[in-house]
C-alpha positions as CSV (number, residue, x, y, z in Angstrom):
1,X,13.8,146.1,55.8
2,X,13.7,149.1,53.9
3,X,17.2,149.6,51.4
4,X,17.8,152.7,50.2
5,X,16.7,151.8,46.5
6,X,13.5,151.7,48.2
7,X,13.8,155.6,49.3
8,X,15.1,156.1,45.7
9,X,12.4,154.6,43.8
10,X,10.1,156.6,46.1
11,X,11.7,160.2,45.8
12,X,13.3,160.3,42.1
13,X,16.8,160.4,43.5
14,X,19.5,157.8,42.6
15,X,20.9,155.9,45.3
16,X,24.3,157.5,45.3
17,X,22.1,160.7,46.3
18,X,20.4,158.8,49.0
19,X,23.6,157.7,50.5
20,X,25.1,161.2,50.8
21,X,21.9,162.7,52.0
22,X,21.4,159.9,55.2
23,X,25.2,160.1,55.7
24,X,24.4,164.0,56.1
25,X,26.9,164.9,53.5
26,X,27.7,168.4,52.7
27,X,27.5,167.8,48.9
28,X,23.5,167.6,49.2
29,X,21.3,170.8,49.8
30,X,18.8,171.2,53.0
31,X,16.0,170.6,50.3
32,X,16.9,167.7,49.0
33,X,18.2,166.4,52.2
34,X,14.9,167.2,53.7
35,X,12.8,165.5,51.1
36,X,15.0,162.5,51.4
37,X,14.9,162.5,55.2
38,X,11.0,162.5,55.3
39,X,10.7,160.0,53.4
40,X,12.8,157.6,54.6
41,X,11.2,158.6,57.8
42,X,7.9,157.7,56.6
43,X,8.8,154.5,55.0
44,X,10.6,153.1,58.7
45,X,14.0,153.2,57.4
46,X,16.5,152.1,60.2
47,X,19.9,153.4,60.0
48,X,23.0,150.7,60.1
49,X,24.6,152.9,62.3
50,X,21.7,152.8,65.1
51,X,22.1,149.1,65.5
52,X,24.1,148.4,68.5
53,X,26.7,145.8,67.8
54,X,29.5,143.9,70.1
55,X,32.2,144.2,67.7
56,X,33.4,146.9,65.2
57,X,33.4,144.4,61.7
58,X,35.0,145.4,58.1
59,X,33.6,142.8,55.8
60,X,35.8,141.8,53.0
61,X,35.1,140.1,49.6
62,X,37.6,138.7,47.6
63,X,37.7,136.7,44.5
64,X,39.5,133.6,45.5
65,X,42.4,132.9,47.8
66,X,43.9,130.1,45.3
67,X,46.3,133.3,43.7
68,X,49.2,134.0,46.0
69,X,47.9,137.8,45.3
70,X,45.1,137.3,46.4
71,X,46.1,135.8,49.6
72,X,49.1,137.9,50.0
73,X,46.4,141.1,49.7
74,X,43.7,139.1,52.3
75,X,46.3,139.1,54.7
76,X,47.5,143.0,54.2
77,X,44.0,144.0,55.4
78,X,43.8,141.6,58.0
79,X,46.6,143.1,59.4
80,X,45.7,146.7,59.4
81,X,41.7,146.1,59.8
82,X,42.9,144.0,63.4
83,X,45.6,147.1,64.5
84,X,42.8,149.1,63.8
85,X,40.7,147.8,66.6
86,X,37.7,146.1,64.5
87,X,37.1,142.5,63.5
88,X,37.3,141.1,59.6
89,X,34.5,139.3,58.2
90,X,35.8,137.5,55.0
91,X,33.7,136.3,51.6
92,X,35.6,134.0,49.5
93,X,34.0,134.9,46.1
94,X,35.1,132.3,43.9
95,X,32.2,130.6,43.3
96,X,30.3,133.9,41.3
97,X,33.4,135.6,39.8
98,X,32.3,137.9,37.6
99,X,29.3,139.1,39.8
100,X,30.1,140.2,43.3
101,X,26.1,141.0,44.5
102,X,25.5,137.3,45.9
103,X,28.6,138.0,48.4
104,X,27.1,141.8,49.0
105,X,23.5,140.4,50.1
106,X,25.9,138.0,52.2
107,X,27.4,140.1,54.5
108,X,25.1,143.1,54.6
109,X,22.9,141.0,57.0
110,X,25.8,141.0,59.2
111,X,25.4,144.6,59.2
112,X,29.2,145.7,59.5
113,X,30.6,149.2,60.1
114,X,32.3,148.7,56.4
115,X,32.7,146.7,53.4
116,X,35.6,146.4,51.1
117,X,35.3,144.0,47.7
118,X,38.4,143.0,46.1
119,X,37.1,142.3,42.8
120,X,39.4,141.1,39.5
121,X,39.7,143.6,36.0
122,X,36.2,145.3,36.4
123,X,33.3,145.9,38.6
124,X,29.8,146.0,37.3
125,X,27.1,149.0,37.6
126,X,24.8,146.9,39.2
127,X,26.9,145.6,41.8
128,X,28.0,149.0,42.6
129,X,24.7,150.0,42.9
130,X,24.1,147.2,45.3
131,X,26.8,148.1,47.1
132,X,25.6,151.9,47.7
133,X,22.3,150.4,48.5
134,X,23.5,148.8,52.0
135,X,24.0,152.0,53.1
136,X,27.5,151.0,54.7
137,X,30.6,152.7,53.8
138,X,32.3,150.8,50.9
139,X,35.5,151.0,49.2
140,X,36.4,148.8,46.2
141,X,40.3,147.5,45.2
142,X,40.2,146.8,41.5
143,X,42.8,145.9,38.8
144,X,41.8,148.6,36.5
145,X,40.4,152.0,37.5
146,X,36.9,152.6,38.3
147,X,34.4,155.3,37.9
148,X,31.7,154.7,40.6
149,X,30.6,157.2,43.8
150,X,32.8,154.8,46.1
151,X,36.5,154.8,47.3
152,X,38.2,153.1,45.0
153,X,42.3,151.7,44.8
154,X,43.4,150.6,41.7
155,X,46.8,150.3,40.0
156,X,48.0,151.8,36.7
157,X,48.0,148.7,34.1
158,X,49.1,150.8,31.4
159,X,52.1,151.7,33.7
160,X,53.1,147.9,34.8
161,X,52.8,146.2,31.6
162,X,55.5,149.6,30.4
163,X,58.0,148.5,32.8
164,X,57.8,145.1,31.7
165,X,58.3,145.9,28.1
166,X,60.3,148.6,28.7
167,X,62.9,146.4,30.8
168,X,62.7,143.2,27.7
169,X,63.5,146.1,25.6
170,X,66.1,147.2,26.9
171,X,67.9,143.5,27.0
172,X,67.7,144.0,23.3
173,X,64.3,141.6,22.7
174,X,62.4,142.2,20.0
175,X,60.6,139.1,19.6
176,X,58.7,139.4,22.6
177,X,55.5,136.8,23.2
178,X,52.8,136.2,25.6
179,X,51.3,133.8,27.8
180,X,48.4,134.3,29.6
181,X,44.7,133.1,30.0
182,X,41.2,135.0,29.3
183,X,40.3,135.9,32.9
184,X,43.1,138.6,32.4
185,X,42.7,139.6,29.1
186,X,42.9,143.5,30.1
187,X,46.9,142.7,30.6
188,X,47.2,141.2,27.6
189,X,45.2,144.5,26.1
190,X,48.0,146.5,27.8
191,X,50.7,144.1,26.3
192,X,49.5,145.0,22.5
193,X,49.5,148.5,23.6
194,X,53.3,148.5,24.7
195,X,54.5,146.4,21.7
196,X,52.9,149.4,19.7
197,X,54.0,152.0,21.4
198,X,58.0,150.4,20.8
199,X,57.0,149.5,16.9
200,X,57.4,145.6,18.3
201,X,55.3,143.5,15.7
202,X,53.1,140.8,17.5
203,X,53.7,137.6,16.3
204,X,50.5,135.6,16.6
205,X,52.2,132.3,16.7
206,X,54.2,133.8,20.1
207,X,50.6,134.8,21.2
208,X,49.2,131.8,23.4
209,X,45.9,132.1,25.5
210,X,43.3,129.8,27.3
211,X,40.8,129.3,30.1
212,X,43.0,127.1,32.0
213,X,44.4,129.5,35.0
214,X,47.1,129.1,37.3
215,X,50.3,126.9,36.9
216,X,48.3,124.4,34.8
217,X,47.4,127.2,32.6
218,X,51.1,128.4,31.9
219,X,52.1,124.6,31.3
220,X,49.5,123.8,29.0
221,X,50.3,127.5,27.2
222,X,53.9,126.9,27.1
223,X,53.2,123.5,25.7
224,X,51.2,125.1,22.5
225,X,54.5,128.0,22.0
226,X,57.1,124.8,21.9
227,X,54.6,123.0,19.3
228,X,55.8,126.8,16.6
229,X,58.8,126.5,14.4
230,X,60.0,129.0,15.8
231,X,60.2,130.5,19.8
232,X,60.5,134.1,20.5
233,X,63.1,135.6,22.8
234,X,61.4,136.5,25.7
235,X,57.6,135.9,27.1
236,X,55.8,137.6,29.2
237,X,53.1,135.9,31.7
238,X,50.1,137.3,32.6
239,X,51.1,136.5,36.4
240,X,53.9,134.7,37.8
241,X,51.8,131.6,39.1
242,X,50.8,131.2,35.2
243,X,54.6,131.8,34.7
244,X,55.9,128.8,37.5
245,X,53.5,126.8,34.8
246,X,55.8,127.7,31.9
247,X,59.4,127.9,33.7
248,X,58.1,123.7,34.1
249,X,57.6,122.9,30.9
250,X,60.7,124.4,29.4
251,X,62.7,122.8,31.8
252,X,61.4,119.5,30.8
253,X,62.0,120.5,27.5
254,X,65.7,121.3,28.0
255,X,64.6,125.0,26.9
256,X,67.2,127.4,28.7
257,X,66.2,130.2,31.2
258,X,67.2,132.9,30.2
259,X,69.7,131.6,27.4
260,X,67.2,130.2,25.2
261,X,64.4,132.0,26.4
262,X,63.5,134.9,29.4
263,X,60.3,135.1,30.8
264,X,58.9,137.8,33.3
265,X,55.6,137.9,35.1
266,X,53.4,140.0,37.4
267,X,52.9,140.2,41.1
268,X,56.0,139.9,43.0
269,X,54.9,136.4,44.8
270,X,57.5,134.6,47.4
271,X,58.2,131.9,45.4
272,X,60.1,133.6,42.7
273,X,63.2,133.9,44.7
274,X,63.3,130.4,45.5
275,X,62.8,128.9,42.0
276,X,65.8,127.4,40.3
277,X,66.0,130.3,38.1
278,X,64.9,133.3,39.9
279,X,61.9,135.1,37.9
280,X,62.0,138.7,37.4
281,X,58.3,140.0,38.3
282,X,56.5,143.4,38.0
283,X,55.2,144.0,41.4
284,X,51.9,145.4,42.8
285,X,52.3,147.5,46.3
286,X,50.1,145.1,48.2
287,X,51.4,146.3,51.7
288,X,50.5,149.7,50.8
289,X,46.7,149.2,49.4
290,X,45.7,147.0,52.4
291,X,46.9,150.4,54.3
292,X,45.5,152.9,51.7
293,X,41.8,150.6,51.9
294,X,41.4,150.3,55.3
295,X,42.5,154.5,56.2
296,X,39.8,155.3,53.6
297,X,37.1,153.4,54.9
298,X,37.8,153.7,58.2
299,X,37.3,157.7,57.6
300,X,34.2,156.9,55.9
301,X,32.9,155.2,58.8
302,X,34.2,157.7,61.2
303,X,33.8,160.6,59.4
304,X,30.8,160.4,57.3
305,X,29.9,164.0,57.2
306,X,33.2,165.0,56.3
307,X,34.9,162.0,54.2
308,X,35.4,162.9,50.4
309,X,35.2,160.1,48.4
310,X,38.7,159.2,46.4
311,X,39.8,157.0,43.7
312,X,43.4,156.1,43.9
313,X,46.0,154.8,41.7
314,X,49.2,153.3,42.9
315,X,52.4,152.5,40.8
316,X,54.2,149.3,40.4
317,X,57.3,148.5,40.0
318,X,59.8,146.4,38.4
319,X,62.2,143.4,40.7
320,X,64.7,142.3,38.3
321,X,66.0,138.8,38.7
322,X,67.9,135.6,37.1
323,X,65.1,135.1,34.1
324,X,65.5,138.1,32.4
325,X,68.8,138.8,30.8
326,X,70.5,140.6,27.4
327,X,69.7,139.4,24.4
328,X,72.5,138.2,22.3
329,X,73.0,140.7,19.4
């Protein structure tokens, strides 16, 4: 089967030019469209698009479905991909986490109308390049911003990690810590940033990070932070699974929520209302990017001619609850 790096090896072009040109996209001139055309003409290139199928598909790749954000954002597109009249086909990606391609070679041989990857705090050149060399529409959700030819939705890390610090801040903590592990180190980055930005000193010995993920991860973390002399105010978890982890161990440690300690995580999961101390969480719109994904590519597929690829960033916000409280002065 001819790809389109094929064509691009062949005419000069990159593949980002390819796609536009077969898609028929008013970005590329009759001349270039016309060499590109002739030779994927001569070289038997079959379109995606003039394969009959049964079903309209959406194929989605997504890191893991262990994280309740990740499952909570599996089942927003579900939702709207079904209402939308086409079928999901899902690639749990967990086994090749930092490289995505293995899951795009998977369901390009399905051939669907679409593909959306939910990948984790970046996206590699190469499997972008991959990705535009299906052919099929593509749009990528991403923790940090991207700068690729493809729709994109990210969110704005620099803004969540403010409205946690921001919010700690303004309960009069100064000693502020950090528990997290290395798979989500760009939060972490974001955390330094804030603590900067509000003349907050880092503490290393409040500073606790390891490859252990999950509530397992925060345990084990929390475990190290009670072995210091000394405990800072507040703590911030990289996510509020890593956080459940934590919230556990000080508990068995007769370590106060939020008297002798508040801690505040990151994605707004269920569970955080129902623990025994209610944990305050910066949460990610996950409602509204299933939506924002699946309008975007389903103008790409529909649309090709037209569609104008977009990149964009939604805001988070900040749910306030029983773990968080004033510092005493």
């Amino acid at each position: 089967m001819v790809r389109l790096s094929d064509i691009a090896q062949k005419t000069g072009y990159t593949i980002s030019t390819i796609s536009k040109a077969l898609n028929h996209s008013s970005e590329i001139s009759q001349e270039t469209s016309k060499i590109i055309w002739n030779a994927a003409r001569e070289m038997g290139y079959v379109s995606k698009k003039s394969i009959k199928r049964a079903e309209k598909t959406i194929a989605v790749i997504i890191q893991e479905i262990e994280s309740h954000y990740y499952t909570r954002l599996m089942n927003a597109l579900s939702k709207k991909i079904m209402s939308s009249g086409y079928k999901m086909i899902t690639v749990i990606n967990s086994e090749y986490w930092d490289h995505i391609g293995v899951a795009i070679d998977q369901v390009s041989k399905y051939m669907p109308d679409g593909i959306i990857t939910c990948s984790g705090d970046t996206v590699s050149k190469d499997d972008v390049e991959k990705l535009l060399d299906t052919g099929i529409p593509a749009l990528i959700i991403n923790e940090l911003p991207v700068s690729f030819p493809t729709d994109s939705i990210c969110i704005d890390p620099a803004q969540s990690m403010r409205l946690a610090i921001d919010h700690l801040v303004e309960m009069n903590h100064q000693k502020i810590g950090y528990l997290g592990e290395y798979n989500a180190d760009s939060r972490y980055e974001h955390f330094l940033i804030e603590m900067e930005n509000h003349d907050l000193k880092v503490d290393p010995r409040f500073v606790k990070r390891g490859s252990e993920r999950f509530e397992q991860g925060g345990y084990l973390m929390a475990k190290e932070l009670l072995e210091e002399k000394e405990l800072p105010t507040a703590v911030v978890a990289g996510y509020d699974q890593f956080a459940f982890g934590a919230m556990k161990l000080f508990q068995e440690r007769g370590i106060r929520i939020p008297d002798d300690i508040a801690i505040l995580g990151f994605d707004n999961v269920v569970l955080d209302e129902y623990l025994p101390v209610a944990l305050t969480s910066v949460t990610n719109p996950v409602e509204q990017m299933g939506a924002t994904a699946v309008k975007l590519i389903l103008d790409a597929i529909q649309n090709p001619k037209t569609h104008a690829v977009q990149t964009v960033t939604l805001q988070s916000r900040l749910i306030v609850r029983a773990s968080t409280r004033p510092e005493k002065k």
